[in-house]
C-alpha positions as a Markdown table, in Angstrom:
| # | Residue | x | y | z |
|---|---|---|---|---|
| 1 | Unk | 0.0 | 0.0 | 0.0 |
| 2 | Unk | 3.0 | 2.2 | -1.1 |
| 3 | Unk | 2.2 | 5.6 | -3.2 |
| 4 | Unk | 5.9 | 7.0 | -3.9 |
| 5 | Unk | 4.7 | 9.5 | -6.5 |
| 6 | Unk | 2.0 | 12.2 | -6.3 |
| 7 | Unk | 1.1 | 15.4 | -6.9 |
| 8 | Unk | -0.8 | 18.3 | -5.4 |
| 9 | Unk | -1.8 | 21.7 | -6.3 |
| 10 | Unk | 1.8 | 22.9 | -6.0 |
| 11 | Unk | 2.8 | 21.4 | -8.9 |
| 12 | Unk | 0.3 | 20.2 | -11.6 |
| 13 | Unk | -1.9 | 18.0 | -9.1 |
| 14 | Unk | -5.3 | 19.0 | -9.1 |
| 15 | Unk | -5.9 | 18.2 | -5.0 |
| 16 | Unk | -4.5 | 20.3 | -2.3 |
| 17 | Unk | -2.1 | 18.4 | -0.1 |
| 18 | Unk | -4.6 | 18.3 | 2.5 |
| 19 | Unk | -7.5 | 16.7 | -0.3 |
| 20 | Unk | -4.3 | 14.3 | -1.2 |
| 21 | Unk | -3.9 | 13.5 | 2.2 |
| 22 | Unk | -7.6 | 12.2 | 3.4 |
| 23 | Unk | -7.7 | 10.8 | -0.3 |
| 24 | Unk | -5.0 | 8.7 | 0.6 |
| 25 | Unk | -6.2 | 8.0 | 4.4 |
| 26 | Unk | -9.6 | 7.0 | 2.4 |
| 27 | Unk | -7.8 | 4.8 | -0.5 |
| 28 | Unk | -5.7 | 2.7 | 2.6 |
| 29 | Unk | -2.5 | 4.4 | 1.5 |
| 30 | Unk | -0.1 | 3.6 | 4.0 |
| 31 | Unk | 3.0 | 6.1 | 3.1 |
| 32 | Unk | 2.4 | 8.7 | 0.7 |
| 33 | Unk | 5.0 | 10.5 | -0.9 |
| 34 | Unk | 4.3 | 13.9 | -2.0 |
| 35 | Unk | 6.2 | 14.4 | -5.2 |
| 36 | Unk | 5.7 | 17.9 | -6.6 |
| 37 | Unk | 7.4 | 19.0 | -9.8 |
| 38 | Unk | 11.0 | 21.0 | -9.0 |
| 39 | Unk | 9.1 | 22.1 | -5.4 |
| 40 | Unk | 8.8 | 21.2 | -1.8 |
| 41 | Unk | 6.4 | 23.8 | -1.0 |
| 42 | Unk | 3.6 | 21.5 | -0.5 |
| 43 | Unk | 5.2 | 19.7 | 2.5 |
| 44 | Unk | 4.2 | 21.8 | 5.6 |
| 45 | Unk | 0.4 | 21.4 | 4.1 |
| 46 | Unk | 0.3 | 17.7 | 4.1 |
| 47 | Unk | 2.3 | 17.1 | 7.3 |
| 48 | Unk | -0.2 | 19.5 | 8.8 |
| 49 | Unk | -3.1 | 17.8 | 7.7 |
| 50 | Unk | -1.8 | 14.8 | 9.0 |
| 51 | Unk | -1.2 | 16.0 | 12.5 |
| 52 | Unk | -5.3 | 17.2 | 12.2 |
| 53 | Unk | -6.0 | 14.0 | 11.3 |
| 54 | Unk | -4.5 | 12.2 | 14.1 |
| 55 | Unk | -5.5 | 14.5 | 16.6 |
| 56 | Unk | -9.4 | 14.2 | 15.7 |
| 57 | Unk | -9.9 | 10.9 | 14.0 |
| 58 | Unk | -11.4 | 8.4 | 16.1 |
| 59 | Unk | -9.0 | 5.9 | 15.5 |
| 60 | Unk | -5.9 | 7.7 | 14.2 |
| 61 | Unk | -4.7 | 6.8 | 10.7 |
| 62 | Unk | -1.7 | 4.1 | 9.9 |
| 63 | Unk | -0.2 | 6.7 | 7.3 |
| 64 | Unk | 2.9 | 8.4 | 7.0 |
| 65 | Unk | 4.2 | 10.5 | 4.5 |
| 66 | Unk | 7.4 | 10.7 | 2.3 |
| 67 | Unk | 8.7 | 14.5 | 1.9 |
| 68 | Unk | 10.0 | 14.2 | -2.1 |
| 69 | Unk | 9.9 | 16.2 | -5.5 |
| 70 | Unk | 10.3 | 14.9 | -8.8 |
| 71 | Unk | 13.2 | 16.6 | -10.1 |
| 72 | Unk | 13.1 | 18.2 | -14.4 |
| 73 | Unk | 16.1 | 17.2 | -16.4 |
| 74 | Unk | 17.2 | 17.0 | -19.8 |
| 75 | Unk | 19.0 | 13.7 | -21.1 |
| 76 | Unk | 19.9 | 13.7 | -24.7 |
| 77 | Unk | 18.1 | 16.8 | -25.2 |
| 78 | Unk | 14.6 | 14.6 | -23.8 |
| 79 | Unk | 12.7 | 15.3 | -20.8 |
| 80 | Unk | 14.2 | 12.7 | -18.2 |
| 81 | Unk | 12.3 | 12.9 | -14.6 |
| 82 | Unk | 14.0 | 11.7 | -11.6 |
| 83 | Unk | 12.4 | 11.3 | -8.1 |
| 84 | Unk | 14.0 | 12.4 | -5.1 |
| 85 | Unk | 13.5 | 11.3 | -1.6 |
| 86 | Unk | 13.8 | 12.5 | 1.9 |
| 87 | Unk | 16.0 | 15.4 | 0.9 |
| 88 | Unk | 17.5 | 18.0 | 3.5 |
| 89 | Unk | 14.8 | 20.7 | 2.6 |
| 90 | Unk | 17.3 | 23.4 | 3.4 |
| 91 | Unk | 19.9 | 22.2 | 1.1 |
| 92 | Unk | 17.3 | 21.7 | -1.4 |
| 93 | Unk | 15.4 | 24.7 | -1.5 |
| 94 | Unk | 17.9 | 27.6 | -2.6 |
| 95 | Unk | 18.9 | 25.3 | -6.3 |
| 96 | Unk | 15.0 | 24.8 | -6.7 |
| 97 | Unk | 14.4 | 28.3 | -6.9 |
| 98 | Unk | 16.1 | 28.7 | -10.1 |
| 99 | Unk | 14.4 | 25.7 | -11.2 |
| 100 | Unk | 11.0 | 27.2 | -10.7 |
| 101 | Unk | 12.3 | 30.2 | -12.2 |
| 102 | Unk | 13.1 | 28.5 | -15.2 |
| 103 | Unk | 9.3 | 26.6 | -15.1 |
| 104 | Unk | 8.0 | 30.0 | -15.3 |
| 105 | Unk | 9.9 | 31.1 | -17.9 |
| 106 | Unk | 9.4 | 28.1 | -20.2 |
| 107 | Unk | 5.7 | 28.7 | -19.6 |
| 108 | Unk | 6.0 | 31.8 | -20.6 |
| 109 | Unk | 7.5 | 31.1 | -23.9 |
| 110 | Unk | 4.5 | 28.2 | -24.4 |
| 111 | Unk | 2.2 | 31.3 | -24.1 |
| 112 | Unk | 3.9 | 33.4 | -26.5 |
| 113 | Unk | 4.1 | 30.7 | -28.8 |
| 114 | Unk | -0.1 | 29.7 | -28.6 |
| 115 | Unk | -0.4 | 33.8 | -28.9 |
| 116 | Unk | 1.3 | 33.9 | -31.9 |
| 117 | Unk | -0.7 | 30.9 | -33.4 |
| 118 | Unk | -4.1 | 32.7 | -32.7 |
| 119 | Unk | -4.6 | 31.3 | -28.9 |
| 120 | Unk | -4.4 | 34.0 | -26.4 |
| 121 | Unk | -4.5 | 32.4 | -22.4 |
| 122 | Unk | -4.3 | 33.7 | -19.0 |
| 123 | Unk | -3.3 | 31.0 | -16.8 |
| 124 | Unk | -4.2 | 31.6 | -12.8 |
| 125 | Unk | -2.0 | 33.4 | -10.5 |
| 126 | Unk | 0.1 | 31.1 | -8.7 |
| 127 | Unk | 1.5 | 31.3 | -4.9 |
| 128 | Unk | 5.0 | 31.3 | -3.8 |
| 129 | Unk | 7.1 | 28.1 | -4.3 |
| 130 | Unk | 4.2 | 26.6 | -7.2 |
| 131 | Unk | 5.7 | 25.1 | -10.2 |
| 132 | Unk | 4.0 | 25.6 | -13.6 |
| 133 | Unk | 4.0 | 23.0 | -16.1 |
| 134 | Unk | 2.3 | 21.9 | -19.1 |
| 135 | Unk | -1.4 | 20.9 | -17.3 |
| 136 | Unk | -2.1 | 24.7 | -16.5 |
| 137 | Unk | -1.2 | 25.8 | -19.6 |
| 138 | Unk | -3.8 | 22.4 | -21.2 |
| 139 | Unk | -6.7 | 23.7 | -18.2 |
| 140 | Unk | -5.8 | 27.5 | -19.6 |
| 141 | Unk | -6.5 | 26.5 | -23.2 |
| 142 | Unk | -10.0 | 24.4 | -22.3 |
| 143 | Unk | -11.1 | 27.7 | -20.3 |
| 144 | Unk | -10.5 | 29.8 | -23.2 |
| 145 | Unk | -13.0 | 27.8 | -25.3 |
| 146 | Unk | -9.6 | 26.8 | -27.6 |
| 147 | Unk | -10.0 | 23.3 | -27.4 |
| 148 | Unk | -12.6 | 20.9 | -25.1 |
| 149 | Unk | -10.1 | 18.7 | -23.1 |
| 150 | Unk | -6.6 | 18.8 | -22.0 |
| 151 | Unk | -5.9 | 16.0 | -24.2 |
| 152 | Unk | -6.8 | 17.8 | -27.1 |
| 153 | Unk | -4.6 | 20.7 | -26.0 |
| 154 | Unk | -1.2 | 17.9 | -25.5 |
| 155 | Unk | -2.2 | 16.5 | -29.0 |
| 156 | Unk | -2.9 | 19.9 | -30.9 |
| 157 | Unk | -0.4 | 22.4 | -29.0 |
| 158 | Unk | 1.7 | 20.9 | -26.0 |
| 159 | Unk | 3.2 | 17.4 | -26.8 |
| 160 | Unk | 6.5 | 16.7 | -27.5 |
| 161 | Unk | 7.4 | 18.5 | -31.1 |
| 162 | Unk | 3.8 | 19.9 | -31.1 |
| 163 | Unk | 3.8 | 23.4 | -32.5 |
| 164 | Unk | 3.8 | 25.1 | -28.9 |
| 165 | Unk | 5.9 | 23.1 | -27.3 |
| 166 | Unk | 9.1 | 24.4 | -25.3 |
| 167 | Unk | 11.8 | 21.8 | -23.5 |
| 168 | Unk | 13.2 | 22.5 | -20.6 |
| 169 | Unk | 15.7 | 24.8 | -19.4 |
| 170 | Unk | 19.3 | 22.6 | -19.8 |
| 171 | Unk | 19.7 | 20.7 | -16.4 |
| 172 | Unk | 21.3 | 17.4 | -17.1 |
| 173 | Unk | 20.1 | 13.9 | -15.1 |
| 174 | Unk | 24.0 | 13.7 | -14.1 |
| 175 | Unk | 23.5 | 17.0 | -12.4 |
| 176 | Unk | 19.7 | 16.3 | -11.2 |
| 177 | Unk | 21.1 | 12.8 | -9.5 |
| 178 | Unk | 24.3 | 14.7 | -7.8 |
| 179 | Unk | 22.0 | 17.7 | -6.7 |
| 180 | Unk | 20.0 | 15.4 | -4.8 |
| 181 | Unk | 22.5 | 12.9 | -3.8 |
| 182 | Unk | 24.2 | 16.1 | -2.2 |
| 183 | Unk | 21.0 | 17.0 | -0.9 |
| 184 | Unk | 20.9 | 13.9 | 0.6 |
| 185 | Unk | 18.1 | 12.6 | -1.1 |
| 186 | Unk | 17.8 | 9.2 | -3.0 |
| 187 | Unk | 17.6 | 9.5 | -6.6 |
| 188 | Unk | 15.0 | 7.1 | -8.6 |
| 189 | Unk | 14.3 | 7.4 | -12.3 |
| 190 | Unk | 10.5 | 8.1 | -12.8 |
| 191 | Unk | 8.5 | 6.3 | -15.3 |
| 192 | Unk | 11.8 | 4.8 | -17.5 |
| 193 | Unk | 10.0 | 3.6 | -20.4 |
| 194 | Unk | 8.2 | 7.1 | -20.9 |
| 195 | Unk | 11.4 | 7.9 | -21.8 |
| 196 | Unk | 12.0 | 8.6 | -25.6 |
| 197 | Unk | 15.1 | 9.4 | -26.2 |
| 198 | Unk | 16.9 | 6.2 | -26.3 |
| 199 | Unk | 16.5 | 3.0 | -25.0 |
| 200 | Unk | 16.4 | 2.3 | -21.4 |
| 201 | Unk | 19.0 | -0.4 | -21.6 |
| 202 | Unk | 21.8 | 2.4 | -23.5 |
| 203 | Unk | 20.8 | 5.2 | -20.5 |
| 204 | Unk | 20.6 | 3.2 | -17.6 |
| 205 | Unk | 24.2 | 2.9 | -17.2 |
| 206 | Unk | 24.9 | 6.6 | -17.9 |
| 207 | Unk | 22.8 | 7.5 | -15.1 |
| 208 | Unk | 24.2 | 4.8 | -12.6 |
| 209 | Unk | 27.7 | 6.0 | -13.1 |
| 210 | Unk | 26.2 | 9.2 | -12.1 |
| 211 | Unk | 24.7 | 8.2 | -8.6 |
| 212 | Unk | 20.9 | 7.1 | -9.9 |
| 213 | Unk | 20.4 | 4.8 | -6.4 |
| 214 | Unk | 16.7 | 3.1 | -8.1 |
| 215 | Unk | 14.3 | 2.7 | -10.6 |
| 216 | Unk | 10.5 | 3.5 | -10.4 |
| 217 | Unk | 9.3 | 0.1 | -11.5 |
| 218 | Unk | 6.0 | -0.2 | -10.5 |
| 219 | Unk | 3.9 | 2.7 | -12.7 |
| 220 | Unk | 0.6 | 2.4 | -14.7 |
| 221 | Unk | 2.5 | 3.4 | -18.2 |
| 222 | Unk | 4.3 | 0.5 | -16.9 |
| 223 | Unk | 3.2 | -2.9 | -18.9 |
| 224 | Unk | 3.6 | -6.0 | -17.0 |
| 225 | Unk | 7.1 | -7.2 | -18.9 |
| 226 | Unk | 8.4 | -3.6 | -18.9 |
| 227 | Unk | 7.8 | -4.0 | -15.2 |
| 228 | Unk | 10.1 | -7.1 | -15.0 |
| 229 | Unk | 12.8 | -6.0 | -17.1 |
| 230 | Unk | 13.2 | -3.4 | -14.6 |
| 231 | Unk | 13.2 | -5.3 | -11.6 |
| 232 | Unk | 15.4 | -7.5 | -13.3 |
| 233 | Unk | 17.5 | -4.3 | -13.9 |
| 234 | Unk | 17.5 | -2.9 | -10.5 |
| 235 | Unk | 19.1 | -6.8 | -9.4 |
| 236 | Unk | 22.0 | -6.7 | -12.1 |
| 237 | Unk | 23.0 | -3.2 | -10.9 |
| 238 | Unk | 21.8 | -3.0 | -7.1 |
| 239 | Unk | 18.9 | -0.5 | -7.4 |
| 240 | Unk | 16.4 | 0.1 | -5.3 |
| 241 | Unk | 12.7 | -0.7 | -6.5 |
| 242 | Unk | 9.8 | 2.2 | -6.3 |
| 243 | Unk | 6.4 | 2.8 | -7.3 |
| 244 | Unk | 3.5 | 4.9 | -7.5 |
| 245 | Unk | 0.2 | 5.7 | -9.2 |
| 246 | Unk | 1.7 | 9.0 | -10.4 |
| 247 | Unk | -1.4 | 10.6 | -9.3 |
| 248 | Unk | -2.9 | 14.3 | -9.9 |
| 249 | Unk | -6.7 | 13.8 | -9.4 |
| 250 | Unk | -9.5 | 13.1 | -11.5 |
| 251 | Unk | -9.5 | 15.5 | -14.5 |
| 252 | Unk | -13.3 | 16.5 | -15.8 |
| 253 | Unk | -12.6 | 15.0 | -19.3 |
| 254 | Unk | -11.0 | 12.0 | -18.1 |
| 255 | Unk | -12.7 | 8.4 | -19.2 |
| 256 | Unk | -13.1 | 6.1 | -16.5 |
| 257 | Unk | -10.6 | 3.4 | -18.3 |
| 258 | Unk | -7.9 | 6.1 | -18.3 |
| 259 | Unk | -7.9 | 7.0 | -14.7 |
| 260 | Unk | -5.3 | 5.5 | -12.0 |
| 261 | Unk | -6.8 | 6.2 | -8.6 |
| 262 | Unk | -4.9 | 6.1 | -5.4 |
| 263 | Unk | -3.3 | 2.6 | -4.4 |
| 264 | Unk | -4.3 | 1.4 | -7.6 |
| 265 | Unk | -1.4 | -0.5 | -8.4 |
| 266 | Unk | -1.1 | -2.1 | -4.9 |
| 267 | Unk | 2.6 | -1.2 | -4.0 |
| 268 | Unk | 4.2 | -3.3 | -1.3 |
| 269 | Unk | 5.0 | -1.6 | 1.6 |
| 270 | Unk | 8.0 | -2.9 | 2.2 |
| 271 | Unk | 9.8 | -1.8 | -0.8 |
| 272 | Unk | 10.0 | 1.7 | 1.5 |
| 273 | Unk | 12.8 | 0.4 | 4.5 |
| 274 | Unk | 15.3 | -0.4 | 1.7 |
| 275 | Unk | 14.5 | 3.5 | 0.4 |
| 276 | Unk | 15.0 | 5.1 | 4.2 |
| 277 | Unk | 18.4 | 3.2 | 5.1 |
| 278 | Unk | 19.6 | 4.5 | 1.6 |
| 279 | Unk | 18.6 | 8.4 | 2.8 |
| 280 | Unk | 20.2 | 7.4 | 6.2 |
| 281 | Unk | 23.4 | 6.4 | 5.0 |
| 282 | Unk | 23.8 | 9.3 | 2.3 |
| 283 | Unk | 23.3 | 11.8 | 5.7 |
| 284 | Unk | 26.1 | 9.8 | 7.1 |
């Protein structure tokens, strides 16, 4: 009943991390990691909620929760994600702020590029420490009548090589994995097979030699074999395994054989000890 890779409204998730938390209390989540894009701002929320949680709740609630982010790097000039856990937030903080900078600067450019195709948008004001990506910009276009779903708004405007489309500002997954290896968090490769810009048999080893410390195995892009060749991966190199349902809510247009709910994919709890001794010993 492991979730090692959510999102809330800091990043593009559409629940608060208070609404993530009871959802996961609900779901019989039993360590949720709150994985915002290139931001721990949403921490303080969901520990908070938490706290309310066990202080008022009849019987208090067998969760815990994994402070994280999921870290924006470029790999062969390809969006390469990499999850990060129990990082020292003060260490962290200070290089993320340039990396939020850089989200709001890449949405920016997406704007100016749907302008000058004919698609004006506003997207909503965002609070300190929230990380723009791609999803506002999609919910932006649907509110301005452009198109009727976000999906249609990836597939006309925002996908990879679509005609609005912007990459991300150069970080490299060598630097991502040291950042938060320094940082003293555990670095995990999100979603490998997502990946399209090579093989994950030729990058795996380029990011080992870096630091990467695991592999999220367990992920619903994931197919069943994919998900074996990666375990299978993780033993030849001595990777730790993750998982998670990659959640961000229920979006309106979303068909009901599309969605991944909450401890959908059934993650063992015990793949999360292996993942704490690893942060340990990096503070050491």
């Amino acid at each position: 009943m492991l979730e090692l890779h959510c999102h809330t409204t800091y990043s593009d998730g559409m629940l608060s991390p208070t609404e993530l938390v009871n959802a996961a209390i609900e779901s019989g989540v039993r360590a949720l990691a709150i994985t915002d894009h290139d931001t721990v701002s949403g921490w303080d929320e969901a520990f908070s909620a938490l706290r309310n949680c066990e202080a008022t709740a009849a019987a208090p609630p067998e969760l815990e929760i994994v402070p994280g982010l999921e870290l924006s790097t470029v790999f062969r000039d390809r969006s390469l994600h990499i999850l990060g856990f129990y990082p020292d937030r003060d260490q962290l903080v200070p290089p993320l702020t340039e990396r939020i900078e850089g989200r709001k600067r890449r949405a920016q450019e997406m704007i100016d590029k749907l302008a000058a195709l004919g698609y004006d948008i506003e997207l909503p004001q965002m609070g300190e420490g929230m990380a723009p990506g791609r999803p506002h910009i999609a919910s932006a276009l649907v509110r301005a009548g452009h198109v009727e779903s976000t999906r249609e708004a990836f597939d006309r405007f925002l996908a990879d090589d679509r005609p609005a489309f912007v990459q991300y500002e150069k970080f490299s997954a060598a630097d991502g994995i040291r950042l938060l290896r320094d940082c003293g968090a555990v670095p995990i490769w999100a979603h490998p097979f997502l990946f399209r810009g090579a093989p994950v048999k030729q990058v795996l080893p380029e990011l080992v030699e870096a630091g990467l410390m695991g592999i999220e195995v367990y992920h619903p892009s994931h197919t069943l074999w994919q998900a074996e060749r990666l375990k299978e991966m993780c033993a030849q190199n001595g990777l730790l395994i993750s998982g998670g349902s990659d959640f961000h809510g229920i979006p309106a247009d979303c068909k009901a054989d599309e969605y991944r709910s909450l401890n959908s994919l059934k993650v063992s709890i015990d793949l999360l000890d292996p993942i704490k001794q690893a942060a340990i010993s990096l503070k050491n």
